[in-house]
C-alpha positions as CSV (number, residue, x, y, z in Angstrom):
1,X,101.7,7.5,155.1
2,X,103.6,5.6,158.1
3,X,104.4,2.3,155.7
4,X,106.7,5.1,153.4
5,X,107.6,7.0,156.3
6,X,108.8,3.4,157.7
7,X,110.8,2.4,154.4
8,X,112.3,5.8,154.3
9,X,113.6,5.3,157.8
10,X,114.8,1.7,157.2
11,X,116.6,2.6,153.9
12,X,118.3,5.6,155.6
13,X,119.3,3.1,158.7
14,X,120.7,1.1,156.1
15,X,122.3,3.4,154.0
16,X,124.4,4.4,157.0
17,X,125.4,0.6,158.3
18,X,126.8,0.2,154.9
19,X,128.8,3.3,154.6
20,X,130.2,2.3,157.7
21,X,131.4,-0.7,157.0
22,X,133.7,0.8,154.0
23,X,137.0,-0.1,154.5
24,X,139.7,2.4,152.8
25,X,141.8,0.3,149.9
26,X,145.0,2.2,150.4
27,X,145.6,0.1,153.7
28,X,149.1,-0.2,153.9
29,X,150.1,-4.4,155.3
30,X,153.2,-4.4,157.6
31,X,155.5,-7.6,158.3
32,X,155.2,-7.9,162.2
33,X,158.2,-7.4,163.8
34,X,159.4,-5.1,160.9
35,X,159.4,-1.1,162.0
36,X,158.6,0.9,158.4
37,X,158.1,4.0,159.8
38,X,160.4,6.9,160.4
39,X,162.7,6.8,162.8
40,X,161.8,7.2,166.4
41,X,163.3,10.1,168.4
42,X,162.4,7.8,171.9
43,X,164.5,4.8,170.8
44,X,167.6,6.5,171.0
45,X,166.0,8.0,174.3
46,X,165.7,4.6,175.7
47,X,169.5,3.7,175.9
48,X,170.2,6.6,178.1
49,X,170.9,5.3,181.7
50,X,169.4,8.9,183.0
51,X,166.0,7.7,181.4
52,X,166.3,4.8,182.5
53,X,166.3,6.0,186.2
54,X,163.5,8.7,185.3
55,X,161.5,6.0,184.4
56,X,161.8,3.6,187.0
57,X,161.9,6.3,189.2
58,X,158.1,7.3,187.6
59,X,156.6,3.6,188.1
60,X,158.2,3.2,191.4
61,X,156.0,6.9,192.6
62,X,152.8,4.8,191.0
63,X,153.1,1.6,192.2
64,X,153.4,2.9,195.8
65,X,149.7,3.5,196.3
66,X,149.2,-0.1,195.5
């Protein structure tokens, strides 16, 4: 009873290992350096001096506990 009981446990531990291991086909490969995506709202954002300040403004307030 505990020897089938013991390969039904070992089977099912290795069942699951495997199916976690699967790695999806459809993975898309990007060039590094090379954006593909859509284009990003915070890029255009970024240029604004008034972000700019906001942001430095931001790490300033959490660097001062440092």
């Amino acid at each position: 009873m505990h020897g089938k009981l013991r390969i039904v446990i070992v089977a099912a531990v290795a069942l699951t290992a495997l199916a976690s291991c699967y790695e999806s086909p459809n993975a898309k490969i990007y060039k590094p350096g090379v954006y593909k995506g859509s284009q990003d709202p915070l890029l255009a954002k970024q240029r604004d001096p008034q972000q700019q300040t906001a942001l430095r403004e931001r790490f300033d307030l959490g660097q001062r506990d440092r």
